[in-house]
C-alpha positions as CSV (number, residue, x, y, z in Angstrom):
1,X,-118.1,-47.9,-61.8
2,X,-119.9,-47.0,-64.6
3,X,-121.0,-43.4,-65.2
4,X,-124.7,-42.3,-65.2
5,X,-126.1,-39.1,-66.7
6,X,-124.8,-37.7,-70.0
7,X,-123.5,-34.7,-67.7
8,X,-121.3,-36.9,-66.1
9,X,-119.7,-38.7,-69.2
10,X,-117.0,-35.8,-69.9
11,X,-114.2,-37.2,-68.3
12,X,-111.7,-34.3,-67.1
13,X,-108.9,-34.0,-69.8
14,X,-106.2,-34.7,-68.6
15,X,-103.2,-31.9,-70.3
16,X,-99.4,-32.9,-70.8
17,X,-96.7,-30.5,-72.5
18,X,-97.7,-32.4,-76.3
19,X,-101.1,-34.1,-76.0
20,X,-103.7,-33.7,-74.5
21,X,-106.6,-36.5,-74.4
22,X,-110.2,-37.0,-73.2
23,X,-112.8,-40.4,-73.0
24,X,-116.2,-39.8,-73.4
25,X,-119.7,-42.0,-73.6
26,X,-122.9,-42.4,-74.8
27,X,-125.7,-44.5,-75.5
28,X,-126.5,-43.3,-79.0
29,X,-124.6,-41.2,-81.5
30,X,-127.1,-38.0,-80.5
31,X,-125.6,-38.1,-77.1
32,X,-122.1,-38.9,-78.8
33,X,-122.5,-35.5,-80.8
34,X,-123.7,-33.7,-77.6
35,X,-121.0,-35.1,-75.5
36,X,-118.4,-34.5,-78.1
37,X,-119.5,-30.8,-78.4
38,X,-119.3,-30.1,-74.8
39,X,-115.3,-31.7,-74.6
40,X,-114.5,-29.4,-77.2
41,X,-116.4,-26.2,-75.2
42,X,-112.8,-25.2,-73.4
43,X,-110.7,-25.2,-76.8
44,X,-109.7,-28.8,-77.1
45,X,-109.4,-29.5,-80.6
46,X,-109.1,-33.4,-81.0
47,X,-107.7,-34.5,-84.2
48,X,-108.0,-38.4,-83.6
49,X,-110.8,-40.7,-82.5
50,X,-110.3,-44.3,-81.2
51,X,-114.1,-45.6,-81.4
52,X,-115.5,-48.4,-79.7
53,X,-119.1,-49.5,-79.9
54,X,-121.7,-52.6,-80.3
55,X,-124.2,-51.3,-82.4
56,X,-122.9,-51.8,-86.2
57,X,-125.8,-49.3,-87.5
58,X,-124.2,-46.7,-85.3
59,X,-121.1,-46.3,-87.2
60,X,-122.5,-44.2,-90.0
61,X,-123.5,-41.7,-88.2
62,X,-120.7,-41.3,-86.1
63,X,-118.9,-40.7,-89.1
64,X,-120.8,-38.1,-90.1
65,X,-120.7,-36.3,-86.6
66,X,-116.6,-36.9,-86.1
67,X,-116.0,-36.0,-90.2
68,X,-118.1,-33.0,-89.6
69,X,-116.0,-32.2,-86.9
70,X,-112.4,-32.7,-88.9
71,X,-111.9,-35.7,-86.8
72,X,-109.8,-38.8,-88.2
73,X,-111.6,-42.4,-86.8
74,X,-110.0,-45.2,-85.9
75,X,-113.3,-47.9,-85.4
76,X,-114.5,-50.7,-84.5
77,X,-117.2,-53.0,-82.7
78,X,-117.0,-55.3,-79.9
79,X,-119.8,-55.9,-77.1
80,X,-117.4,-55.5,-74.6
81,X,-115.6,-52.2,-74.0
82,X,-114.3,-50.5,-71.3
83,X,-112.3,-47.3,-70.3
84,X,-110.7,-45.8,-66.9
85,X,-114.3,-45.9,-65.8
86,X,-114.4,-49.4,-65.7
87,X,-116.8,-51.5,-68.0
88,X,-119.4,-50.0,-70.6
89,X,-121.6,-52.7,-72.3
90,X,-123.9,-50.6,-73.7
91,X,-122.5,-47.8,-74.8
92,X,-120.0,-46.5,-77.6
93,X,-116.2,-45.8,-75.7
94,X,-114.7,-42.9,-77.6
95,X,-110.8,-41.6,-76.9
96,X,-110.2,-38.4,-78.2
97,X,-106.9,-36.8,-78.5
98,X,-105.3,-34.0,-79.5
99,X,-102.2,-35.8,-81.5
100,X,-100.6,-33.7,-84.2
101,X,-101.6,-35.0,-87.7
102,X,-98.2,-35.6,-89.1
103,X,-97.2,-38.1,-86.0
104,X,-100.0,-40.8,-87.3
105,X,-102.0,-42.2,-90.4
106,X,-105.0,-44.6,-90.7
107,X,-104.8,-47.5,-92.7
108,X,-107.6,-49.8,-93.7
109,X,-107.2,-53.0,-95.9
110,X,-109.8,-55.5,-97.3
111,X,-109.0,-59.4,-97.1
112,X,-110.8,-59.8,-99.6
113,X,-108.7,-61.2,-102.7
114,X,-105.7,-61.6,-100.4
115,X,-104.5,-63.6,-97.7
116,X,-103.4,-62.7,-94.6
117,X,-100.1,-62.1,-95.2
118,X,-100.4,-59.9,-98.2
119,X,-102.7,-57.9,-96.4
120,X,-100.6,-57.6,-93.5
121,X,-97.4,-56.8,-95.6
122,X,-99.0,-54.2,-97.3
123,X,-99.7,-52.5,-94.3
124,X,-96.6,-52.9,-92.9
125,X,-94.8,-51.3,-96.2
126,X,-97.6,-48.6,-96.0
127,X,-95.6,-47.6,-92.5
128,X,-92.8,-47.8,-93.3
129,X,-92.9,-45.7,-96.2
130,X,-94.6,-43.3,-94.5
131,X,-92.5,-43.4,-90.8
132,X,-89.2,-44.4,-90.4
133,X,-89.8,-45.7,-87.1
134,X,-93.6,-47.0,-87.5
135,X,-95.4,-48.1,-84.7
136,X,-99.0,-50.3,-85.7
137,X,-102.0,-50.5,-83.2
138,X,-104.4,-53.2,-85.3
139,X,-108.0,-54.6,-85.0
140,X,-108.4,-57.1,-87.7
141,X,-112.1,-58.0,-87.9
142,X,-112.6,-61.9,-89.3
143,X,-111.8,-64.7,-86.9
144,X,-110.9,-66.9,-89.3
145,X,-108.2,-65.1,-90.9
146,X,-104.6,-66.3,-89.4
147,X,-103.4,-63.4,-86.9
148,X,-99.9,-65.4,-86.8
149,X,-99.5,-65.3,-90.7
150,X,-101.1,-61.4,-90.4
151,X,-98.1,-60.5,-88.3
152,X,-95.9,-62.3,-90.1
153,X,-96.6,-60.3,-92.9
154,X,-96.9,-56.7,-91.4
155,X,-93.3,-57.5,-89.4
156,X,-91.8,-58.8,-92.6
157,X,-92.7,-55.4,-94.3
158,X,-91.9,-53.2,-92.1
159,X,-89.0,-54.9,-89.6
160,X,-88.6,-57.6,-87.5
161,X,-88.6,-55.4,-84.2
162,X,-91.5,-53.3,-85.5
163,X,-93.7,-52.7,-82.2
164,X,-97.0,-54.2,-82.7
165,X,-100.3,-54.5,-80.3
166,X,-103.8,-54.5,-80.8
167,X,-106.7,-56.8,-80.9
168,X,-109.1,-59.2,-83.2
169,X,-112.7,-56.9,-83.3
170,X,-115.6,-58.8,-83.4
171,X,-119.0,-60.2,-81.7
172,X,-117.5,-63.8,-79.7
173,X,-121.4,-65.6,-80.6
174,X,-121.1,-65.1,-84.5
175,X,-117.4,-63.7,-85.1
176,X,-119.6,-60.5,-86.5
177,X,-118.3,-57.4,-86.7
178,X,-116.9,-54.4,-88.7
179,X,-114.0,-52.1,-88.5
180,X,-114.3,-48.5,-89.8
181,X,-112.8,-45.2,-90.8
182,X,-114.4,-41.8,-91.5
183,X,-114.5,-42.8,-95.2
184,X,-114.2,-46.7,-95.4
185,X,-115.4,-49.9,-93.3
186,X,-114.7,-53.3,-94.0
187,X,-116.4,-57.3,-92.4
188,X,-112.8,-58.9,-92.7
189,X,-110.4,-56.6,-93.3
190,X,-107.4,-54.9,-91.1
191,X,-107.3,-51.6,-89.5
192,X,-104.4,-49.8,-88.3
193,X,-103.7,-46.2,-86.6
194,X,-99.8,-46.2,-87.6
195,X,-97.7,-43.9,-85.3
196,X,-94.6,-42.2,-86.1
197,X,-91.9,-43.8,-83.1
198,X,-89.6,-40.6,-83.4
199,X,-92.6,-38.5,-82.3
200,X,-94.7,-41.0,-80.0
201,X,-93.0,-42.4,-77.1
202,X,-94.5,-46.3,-76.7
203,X,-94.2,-48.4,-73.9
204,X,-96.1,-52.0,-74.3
205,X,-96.5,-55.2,-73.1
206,X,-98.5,-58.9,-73.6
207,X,-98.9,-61.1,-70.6
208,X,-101.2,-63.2,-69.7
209,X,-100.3,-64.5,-65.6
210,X,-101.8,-68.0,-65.8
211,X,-99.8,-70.5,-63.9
212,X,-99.0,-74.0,-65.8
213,X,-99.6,-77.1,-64.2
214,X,-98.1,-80.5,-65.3
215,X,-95.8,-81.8,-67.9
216,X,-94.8,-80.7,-71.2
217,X,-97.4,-82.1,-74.0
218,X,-96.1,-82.8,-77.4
219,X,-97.8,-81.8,-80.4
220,X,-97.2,-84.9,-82.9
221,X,-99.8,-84.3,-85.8
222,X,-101.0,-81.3,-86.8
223,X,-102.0,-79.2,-90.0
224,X,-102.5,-75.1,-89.5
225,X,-104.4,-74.2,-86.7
226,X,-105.7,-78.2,-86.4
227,X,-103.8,-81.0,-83.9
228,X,-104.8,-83.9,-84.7
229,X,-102.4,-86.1,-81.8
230,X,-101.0,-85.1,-79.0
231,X,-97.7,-87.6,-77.7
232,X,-99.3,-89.6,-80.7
233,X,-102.4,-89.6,-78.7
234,X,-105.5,-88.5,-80.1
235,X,-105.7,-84.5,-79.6
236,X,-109.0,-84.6,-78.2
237,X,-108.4,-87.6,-75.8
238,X,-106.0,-85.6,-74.6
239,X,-108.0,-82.5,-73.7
240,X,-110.6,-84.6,-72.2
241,X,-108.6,-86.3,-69.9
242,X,-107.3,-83.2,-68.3
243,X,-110.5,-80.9,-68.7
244,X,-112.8,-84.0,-67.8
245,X,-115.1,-85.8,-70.1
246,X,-118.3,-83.7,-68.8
247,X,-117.1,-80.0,-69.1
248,X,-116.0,-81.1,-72.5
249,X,-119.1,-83.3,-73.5
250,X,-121.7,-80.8,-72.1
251,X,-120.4,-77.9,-74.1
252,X,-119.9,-79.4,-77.6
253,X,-122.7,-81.1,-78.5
254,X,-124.2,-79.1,-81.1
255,X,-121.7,-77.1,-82.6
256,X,-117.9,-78.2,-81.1
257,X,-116.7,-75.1,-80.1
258,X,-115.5,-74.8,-76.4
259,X,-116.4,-72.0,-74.2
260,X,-114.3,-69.0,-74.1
261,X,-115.2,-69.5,-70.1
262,X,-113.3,-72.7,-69.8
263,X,-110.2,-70.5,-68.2
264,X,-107.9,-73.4,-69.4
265,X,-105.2,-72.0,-72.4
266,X,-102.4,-74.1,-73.1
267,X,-99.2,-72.5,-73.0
268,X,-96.1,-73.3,-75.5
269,X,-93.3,-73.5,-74.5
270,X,-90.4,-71.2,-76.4
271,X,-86.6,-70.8,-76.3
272,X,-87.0,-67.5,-74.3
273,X,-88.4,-68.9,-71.2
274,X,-91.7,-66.9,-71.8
275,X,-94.4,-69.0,-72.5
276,X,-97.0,-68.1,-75.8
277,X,-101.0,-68.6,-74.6
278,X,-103.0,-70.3,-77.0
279,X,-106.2,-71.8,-76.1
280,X,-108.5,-74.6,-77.6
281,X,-111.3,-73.6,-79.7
282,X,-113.1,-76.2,-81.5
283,X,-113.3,-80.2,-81.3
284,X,-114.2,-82.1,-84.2
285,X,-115.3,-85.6,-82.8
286,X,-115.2,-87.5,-86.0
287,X,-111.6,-87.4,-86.3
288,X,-110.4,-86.4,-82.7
289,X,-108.7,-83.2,-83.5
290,X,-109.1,-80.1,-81.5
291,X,-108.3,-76.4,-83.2
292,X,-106.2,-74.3,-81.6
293,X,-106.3,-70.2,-81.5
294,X,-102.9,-70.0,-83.2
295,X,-100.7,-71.8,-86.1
296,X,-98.8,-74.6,-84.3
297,X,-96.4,-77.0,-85.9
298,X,-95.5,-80.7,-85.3
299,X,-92.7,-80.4,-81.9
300,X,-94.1,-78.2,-80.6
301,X,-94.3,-78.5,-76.8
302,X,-97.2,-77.1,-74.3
303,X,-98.7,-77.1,-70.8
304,X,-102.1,-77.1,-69.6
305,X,-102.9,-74.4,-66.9
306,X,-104.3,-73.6,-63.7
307,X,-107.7,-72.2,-63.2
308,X,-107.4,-68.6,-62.7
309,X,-107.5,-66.8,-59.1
310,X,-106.0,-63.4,-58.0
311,X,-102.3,-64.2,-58.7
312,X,-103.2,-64.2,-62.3
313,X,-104.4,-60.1,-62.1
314,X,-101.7,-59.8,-59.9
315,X,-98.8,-60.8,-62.4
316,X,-100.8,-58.7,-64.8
317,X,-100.7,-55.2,-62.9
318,X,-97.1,-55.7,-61.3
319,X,-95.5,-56.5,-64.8
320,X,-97.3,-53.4,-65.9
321,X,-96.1,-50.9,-63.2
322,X,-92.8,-52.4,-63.4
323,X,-92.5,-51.3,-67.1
324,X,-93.7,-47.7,-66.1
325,X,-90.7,-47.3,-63.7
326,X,-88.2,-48.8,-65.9
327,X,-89.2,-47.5,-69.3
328,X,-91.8,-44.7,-69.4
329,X,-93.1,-42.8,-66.1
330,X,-95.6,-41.2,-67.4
331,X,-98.1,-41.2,-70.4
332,X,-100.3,-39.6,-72.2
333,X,-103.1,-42.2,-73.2
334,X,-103.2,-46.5,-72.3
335,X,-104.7,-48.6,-74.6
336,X,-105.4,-52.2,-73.6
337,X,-106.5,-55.3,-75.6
338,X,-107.6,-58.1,-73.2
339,X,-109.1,-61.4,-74.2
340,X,-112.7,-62.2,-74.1
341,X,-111.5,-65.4,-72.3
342,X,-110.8,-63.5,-69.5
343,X,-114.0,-62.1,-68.9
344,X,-115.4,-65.1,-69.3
345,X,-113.0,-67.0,-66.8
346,X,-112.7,-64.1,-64.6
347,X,-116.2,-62.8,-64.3
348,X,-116.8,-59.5,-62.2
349,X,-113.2,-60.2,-61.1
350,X,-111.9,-58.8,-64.6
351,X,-112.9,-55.1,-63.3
352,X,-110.0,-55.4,-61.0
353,X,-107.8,-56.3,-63.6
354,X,-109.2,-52.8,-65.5
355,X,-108.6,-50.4,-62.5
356,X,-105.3,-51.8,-61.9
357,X,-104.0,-50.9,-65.3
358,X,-105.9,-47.7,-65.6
359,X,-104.3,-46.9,-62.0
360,X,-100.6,-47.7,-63.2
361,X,-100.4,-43.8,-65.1
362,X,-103.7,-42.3,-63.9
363,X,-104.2,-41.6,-67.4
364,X,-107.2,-41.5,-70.1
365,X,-107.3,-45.3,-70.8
366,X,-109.4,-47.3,-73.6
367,X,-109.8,-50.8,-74.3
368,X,-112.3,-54.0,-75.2
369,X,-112.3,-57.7,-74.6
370,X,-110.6,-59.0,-78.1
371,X,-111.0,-62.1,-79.9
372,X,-107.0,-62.7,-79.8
373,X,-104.4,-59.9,-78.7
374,X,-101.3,-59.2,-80.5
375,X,-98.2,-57.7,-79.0
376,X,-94.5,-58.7,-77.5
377,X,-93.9,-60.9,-74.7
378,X,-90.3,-59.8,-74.4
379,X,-87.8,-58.4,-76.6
380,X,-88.4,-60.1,-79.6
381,X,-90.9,-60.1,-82.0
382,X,-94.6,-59.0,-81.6
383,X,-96.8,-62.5,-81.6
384,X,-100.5,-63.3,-82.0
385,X,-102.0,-64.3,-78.7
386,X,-105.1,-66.1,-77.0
387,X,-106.3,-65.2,-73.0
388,X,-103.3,-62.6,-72.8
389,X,-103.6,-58.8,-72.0
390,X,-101.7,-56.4,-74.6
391,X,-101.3,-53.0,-73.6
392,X,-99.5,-50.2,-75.2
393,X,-98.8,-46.6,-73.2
394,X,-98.4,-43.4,-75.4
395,X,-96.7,-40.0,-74.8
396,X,-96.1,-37.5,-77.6
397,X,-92.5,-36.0,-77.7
């Protein structure tokens, strides 16, 4: 449920031996500054804010109220955010905690001039120069840009076990968006609060719970992100014959991008067991090929899935309290990156996925609906992801 007045947006911090952290909410940075003045009334002295808003024109000032206050920002804008709270369309989501300055940094890189993989690599040597043990929480902003060769890059840099998780920033209608800083923002470019590991317990996980149905495809033809045949089928005959010539018909027509609602993401199959989720974005018609959210290659083998019901939350929240009794009973903070394809398959159903993960530590929790999640499935390396949940649990030492 939502909160109503701005008396009631202070959310009780909540105080742990090391850090301490507090959500608060407005509608506007004047009620930001208000709010942010009475959370600090009792002594807390945050050091780091994790922003989270719509409005683009409202990041300005809100780096002039946080840099005021001596307050590094992490920022960004989606139209979906949420906290413990549940979901806040409207207003800006702030986290603000209390970590000690020398246990993170905030990085910001342009893609401007450099691909993907450059820009990711540079921020992945920026870490570990500056931690041994680096941990990255990203929002890219820019759709287009290749979140597989972004990790690529920032893993390469920094290690292949390097814990990743985060989420693509952005407005789903036009892919606009910004991410921000106190003194920098950037329309395509990567931002990344970098943890020190030896100081910040992390405890994190991707999973998405949808159910496959049917055979194993086979990806035949393909170039980047584009299949052009699937068993040496055309791609898109393929994806017609199992979504159904009218779903797919009726929501192409003008531009060929599917709905993020379709609640349909193919899942590839990988040595591990665990299944990668990548869903189809665009068809192109004119040639039969469909684009996938994620680089594929020729062999590679997928199945379609089930439409979503409760078992899908389900296998969300039990994997999550299952990591916080094996790995890390209590926290400090959650942060959660989910996929705007599940709100959109999901619908008012998603809140119970929210209070289910905010209920796991009974923590402070922030998070938005992402335009592809990055994090681990299992015990190898972080991936780029499509209708998957990333979350990542923090405790200072």
């Amino acid at each position: 449920m939502l909160l109503g007045s701005i008396e009631r947006k202070i959310i009780a911090p909540i105080y742990t031996e090391k850090m301490n952290a507090k959500s608060i909410q407005g509608k506007s940075p004047e009620e930001i500054k208000k709010v942010l003045s009475e959370s600090m009334a009792d002594g807390f002295k945050p050091t780091l804010a994790i922003i989270i808003l719509t409005n683009i024109e409202d990041a300005e000032p809100l780096r002039e109220i946080f840099g005021a206050s001596g307050i590094e920002i992490f920022g960004l804008t989606v139209p979906q955010k949420f906290s413990e709270h549940g979901i806040a369309e409207d207003d800006i989501v702030i986290m603000l905690l209390d970590m000690k300055p020398e246990n993170f940094k905030i990085e910001i890189n342009d893609y401007q001039g450099s691909s993907a993989y450059e820009v990711g690599y540079q921020t992945g040597s920026v870490g570990s120069n500056y931690f041994k043990n680096p941990v990255f929480i990203i929002s890219p902003v820019d759709f287009q840009v290749s979140g597989d060769e972004l990790i690529r890059g920032l893993t390469d840099a920094a290690g292949y076990d390097s814990v990743v998780a985060g989420g693509i920033a952005g407005n789903p209608v036009d892919f606009s968006g910004i991410v921000f800083t106190n003194s920098a923002s950037s329309k395509s470019g990567l931002l990344a609060l970098i943890l020190d590991q030896d100081h910040i317990s992390i405890c994190g996980l991707a999973v998405s719970g949808w159910k496959p149905v049917g055979t194993s495809k086979k990806i035949t033809k393909t170039e980047g992100t584009w299949v052009y045949t699937i068993d040496d089928e055309p791609a898109m005959k393929v994806i017609q014959r199992f979504l159904g010539n009218e779903i797919v018909l009726s929501n192409t027509e003008a531009s060929g991008l599917l709905p993020s609602d379709l609640g349909y993401p193919l899942q590839f199959e990988r040595e591990s067991g665990n299944v990668i989720m990548k869903p189809a974005l665009f068809l192109n018609p004119s040639d039969q090929s469909i684009m996938i959210g994620g680089h594929v290659k020729e062999g590679d083998k997928f199945r379609f899935s089930l439409p979503p019901d409760f078992d899908v939350i389900d296998k969300v929240i039990e994997s999550t309290r299952t990591y916080k009794e094996e790995k890390m009973p209590d926290s400090d903070v959650l942060l959660v990156f989910s996929c705007v394809g599940r709100l959109g398959s999901f619908g008012p159903l998603i809140t119970t996925e929210i209070e289910g993960l905010a209920s796991t530590w009974g923590k402070p929790m922030i998070g938005y609906f992402s335009l592809g999640e990055f994090g681990k499935l299992d015990e190898g390396r972080c991936e780029f992801h499509g209708t998957t949940v990333s979350w990542i649990a923090l405790k200072e030492k």
